[in-house]
C-alpha positions as a printed Julia matrix, in Angstrom:
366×3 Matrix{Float64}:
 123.0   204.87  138.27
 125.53  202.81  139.64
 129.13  204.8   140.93
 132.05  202.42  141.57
 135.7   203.76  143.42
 138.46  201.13  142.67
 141.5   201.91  144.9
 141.38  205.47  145.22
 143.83  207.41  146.83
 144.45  211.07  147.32
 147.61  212.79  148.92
 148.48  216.8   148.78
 151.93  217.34  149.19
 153.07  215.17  152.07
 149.73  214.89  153.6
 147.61  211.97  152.83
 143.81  212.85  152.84
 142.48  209.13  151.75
 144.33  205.55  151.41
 143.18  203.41  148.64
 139.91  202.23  148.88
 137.18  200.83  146.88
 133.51  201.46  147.43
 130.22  200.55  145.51
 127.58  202.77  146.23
 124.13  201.52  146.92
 122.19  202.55  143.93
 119.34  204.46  144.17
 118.87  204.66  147.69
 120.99  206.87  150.56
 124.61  206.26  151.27
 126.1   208.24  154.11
 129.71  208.58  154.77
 129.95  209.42  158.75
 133.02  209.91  160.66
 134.72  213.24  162.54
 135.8   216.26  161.58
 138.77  215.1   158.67
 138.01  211.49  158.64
 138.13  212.29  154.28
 134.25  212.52  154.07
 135.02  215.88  151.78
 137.56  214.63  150.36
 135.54  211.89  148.69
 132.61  213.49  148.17
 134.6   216.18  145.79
 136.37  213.31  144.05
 132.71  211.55  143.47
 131.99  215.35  142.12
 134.58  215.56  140.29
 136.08  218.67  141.68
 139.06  216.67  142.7
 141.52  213.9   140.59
 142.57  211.19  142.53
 145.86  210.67  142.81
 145.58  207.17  142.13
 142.67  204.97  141.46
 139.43  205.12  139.18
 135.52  206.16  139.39
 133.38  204.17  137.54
 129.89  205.52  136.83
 127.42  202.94  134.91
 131.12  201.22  134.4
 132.29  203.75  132.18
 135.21  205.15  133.94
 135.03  208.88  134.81
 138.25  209.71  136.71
 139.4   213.03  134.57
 135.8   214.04  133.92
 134.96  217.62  135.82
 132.21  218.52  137.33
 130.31  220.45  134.67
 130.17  217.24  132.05
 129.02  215.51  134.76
 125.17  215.09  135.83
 125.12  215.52  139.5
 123.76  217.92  142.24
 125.95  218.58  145.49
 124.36  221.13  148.82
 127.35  221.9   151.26
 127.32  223.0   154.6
 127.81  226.38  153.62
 124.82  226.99  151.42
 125.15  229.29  148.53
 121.97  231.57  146.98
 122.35  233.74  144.31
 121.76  237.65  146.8
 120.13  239.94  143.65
 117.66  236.7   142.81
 114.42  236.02  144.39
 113.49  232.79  145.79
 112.2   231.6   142.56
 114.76  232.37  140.06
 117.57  230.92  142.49
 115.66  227.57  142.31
 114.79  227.86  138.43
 118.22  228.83  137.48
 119.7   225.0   136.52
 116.04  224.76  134.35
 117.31  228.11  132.59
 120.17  226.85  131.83
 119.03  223.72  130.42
 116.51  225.94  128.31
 113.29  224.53  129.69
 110.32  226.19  128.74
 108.56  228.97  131.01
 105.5   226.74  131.85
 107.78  223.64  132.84
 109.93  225.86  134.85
 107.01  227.31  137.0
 105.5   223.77  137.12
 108.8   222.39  138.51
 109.55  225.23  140.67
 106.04  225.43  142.24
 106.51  221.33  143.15
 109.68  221.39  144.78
 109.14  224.66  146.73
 105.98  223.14  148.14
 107.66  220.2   148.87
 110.38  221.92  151.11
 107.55  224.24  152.38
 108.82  227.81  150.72
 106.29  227.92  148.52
 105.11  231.45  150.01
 108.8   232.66  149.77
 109.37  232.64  146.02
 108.92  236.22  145.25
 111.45  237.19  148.26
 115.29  237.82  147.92
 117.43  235.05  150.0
 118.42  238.29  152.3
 114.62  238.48  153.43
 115.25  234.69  154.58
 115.98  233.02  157.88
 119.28  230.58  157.52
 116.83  227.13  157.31
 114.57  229.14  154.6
 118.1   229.99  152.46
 118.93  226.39  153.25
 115.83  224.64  151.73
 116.09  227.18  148.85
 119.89  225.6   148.01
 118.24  222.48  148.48
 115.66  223.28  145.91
 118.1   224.01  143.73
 120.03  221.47  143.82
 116.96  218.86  143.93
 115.39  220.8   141.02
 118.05  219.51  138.49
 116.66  215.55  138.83
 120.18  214.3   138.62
 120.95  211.25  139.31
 123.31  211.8   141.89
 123.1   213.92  144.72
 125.73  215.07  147.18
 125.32  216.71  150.37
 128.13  217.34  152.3
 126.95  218.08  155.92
 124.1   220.08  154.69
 122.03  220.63  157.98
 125.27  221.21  160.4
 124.48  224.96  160.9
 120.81  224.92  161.56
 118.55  224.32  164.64
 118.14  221.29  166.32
 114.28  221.4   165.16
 115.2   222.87  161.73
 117.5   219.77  161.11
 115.1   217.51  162.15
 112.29  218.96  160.18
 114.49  219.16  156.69
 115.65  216.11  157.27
 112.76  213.82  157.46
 111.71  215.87  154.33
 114.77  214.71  152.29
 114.09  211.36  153.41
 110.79  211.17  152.05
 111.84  213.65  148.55
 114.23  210.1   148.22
 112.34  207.24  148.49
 111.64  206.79  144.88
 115.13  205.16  144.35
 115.74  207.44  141.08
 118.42  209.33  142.89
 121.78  208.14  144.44
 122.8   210.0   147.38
 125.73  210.53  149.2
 125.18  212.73  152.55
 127.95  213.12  154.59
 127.67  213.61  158.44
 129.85  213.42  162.08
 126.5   212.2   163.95
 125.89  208.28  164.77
 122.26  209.2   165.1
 122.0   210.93  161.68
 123.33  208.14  160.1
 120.69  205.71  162.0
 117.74  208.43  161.01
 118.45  208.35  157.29
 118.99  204.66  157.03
 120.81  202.89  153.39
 123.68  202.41  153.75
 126.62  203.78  155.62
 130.5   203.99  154.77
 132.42  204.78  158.3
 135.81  206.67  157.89
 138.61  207.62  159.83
 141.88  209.68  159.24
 141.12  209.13  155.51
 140.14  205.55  155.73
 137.15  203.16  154.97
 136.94  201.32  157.82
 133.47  199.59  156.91
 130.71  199.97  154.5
 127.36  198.06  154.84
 124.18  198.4   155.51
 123.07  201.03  158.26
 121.49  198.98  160.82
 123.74  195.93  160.06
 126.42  198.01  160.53
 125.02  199.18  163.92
 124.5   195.57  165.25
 127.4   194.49  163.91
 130.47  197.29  163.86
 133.6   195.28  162.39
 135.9   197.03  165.32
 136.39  198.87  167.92
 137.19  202.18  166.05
 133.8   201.76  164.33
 131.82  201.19  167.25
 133.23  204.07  168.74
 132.41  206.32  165.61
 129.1   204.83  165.47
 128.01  205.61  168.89
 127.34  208.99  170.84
 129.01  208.63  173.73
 131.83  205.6   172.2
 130.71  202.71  173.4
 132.58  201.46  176.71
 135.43  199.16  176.57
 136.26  197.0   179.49
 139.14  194.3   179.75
 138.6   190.95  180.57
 139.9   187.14  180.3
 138.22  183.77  179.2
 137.89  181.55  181.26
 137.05  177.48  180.5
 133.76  176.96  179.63
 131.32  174.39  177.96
 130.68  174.82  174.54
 127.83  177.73  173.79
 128.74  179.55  176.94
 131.82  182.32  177.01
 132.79  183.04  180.79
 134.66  186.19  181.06
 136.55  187.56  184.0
 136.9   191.33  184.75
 140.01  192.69  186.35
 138.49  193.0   189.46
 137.36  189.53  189.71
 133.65  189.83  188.23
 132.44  187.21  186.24
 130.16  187.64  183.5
 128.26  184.62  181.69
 127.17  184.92  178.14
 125.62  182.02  176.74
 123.72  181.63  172.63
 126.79  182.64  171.1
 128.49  180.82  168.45
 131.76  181.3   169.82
 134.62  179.69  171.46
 137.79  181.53  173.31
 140.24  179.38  174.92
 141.09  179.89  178.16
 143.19  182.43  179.41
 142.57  184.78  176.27
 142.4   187.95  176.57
 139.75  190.02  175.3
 138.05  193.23  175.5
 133.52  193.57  176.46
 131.78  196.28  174.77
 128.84  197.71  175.76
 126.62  201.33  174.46
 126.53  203.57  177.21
 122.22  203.38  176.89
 122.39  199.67  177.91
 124.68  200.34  181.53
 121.76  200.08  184.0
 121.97  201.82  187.84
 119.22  198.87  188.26
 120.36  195.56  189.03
 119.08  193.23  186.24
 116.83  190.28  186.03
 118.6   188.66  183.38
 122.08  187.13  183.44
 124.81  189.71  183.51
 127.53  191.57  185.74
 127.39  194.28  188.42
 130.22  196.66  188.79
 130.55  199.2   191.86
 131.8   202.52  190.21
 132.7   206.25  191.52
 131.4   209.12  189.88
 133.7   211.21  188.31
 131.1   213.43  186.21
 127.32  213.83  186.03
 126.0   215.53  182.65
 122.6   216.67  182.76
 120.6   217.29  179.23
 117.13  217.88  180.34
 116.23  214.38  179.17
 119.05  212.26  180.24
 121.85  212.17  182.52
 125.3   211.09  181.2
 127.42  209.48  183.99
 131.43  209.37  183.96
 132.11  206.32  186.3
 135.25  204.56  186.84
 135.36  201.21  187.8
 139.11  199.94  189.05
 141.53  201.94  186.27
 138.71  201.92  183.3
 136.55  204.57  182.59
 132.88  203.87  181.81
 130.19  205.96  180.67
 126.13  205.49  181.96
 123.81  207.4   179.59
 120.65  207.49  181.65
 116.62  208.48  180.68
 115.62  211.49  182.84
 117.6   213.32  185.53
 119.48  211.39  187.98
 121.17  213.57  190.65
 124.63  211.38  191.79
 127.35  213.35  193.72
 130.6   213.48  192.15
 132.71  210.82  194.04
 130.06  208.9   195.54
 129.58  205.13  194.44
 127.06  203.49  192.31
 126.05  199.56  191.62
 125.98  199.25  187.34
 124.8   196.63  185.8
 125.52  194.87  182.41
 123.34  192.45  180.48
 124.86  189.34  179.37
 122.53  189.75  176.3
 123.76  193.54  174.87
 127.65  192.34  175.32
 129.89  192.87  172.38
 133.14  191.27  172.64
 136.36  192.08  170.26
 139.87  190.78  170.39
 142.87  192.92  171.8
 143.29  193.82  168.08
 139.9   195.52  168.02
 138.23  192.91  165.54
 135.07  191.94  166.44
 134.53  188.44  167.64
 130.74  188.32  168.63
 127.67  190.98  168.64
 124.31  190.59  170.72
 122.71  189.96  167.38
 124.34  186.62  167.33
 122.35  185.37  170.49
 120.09  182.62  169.78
């Protein structure tokens, strides 16, 4: 199926909880709306329902416009956060009860059942009450309920946020796989850059009830429109650093930091006159204590903070008056105040404008 917001707009009162926007969903494949807590993800996803009129605007599903349809004439599924199972039911009659009401016979039921419990692994729940579960086992059993239906369209709104690190993990590499068929159009809605990446489609970033860019998800990783999206689209934000052109031959962009360093980045279609001022980015995973073999920059920063998470070490440097953030494989022990050499390849630079627009990814290098 193919779902289709023209300039759609919703305000409450004087609060506005999403500006006009248009958005095509990819069909049949994974579309996932990320951005923080009240960037309008919700509010979206229960206008897509149908829960929710716009206040201005149309939805188009299969072009056939659908804006002051409900919910129930609509053919959809939609999991939230806060799963729902039906206490008094077992396991299997809380996943059969959309077949019951659709009047499928008894054999088809159990058939169906049977398939998408084993599929989510509760199989050798069905005959318990969701009480009797742990909170992933009531999860997958909403799931299953929801998945059970075949609809078309599938919303889930945060739908692993209050499980286990492993749990999430585990359930979601299974809905991966239960949607690789490209029957079903989904729309999952997460506040994690790394979800996003994991699931893969397509990816519609929001913030403070805007679309700020909706492409493809790795695209949109290599190639974040702004500044506001690469910060949304990385955990830590990616770092930020002023700097200045200065003249240089064509195919080669010589920037000056504020405290004199030069950095040399050459392949890039790209020309900025001299004098203009501009602003690097680089992900926190590719600032290097090591000095680097390739062409790039080395910046002597204090330590202001040293996170340890088992795995990695997150360092809160400042070099000069800007804050800059090291994310580190394994455990580096750095007192808080001493100094440490960074280093920046030439080749994982982003630079944007002082607007935030992006003027050149690594991608681009040649």
């Amino acid at each position: 199926m193919t779902l289709e917001l023209r300039q759609v707009a919703k305000t409450v009162g004087a609060q506005t909880h999403l500006y006009p926007l248009d958005l095509r969903l990819a069909a049949g494949g994974i579309n996932v709306l990320l951005g923080p807590t009240q960037a309008g993800k919700t509010s979206l996803m229960r206008i897509i329902a149908g829960l929710d009129k716009p206040t201005a605007g149309r939805v188009l599903v299969d072009g056939q416009d659908v804006t002051g349809v409900g919910v129930r004439e609509r053919n959809l599924a939609m999991v939230y956060q806060q799963f729902i199972n039906y206490p008094g039911l077992t396991v299997f009659e809380n996943i059969a009860a959309p077949l019951r009401l659709q009047k499928q016979p008894a054999a088809e039921i159990k058939r169906r059942v049977t398939e998408i419990a084993e599929k989510l692994h509760i199989a050798h729940l069905l005959q318990r009450l969701p009480g009797e579960l742990s909170g992933g086992q009531q999860q997958r059993t909403a799931l299953a309920r929801a998945l059970i239906k075949r609809a078309p369209l599938v919303l889930l709104d945060e739908p692993l946020v209050n499980l286990d690190y492993k749990l999430r993990e585990e359930l979601r590499s299974e809905l991966i796989s239960l949607f690789t068929n490209g029957d079903t159009t989904v729309v999952y809605a997460t506040t994690e850059p790394q979800e996003a990446l994991l699931l893969g489609g397509h990816t519609a970033v929001m913030h403070e009830g805007r679309l700020l860019q909706f492409a493809p998800t790795l695209e949109l990783f290599n190639s974040p429109a702004s500044t506001q999206v690469a910060a949304i689209f990385n955990d830590p934000p990616m770092n930020l650093l002023d700097a200045t052109a200065e003249a240089a031959p064509d195919g080669v962009v010589i920037l000056k930091m504020n405290d004199g360093s030069v950095l040399e980045i050459t392949g890039r279609k790209l020309r900025l006159a001299p004098g203009q001022r501009c602003k690097l980015g680089v992900r926190c995973n590719d600032v290097r204590l090591q000095a680097l073999s390739a062409p790039g920059v080395q910046l002597g920063c204090s330590v202001s903070l040293a996170e340890l998470s088992g795995s990695e070490t997150y360092l809160h440097l400042r070099h000069g008056d800007m804050p800059l953030v090291a994310q580190l494989s394994g455990v580096h022990d750095c007192a808080i105040g001493s100094t440490v050499q960074v280093s920046i390849a030439a080749s994982q630079a982003f630079l944007f404008d002082t607007e935030g627009r992006l003027l050149s990814a690594p991608m681009e290098t040649h």
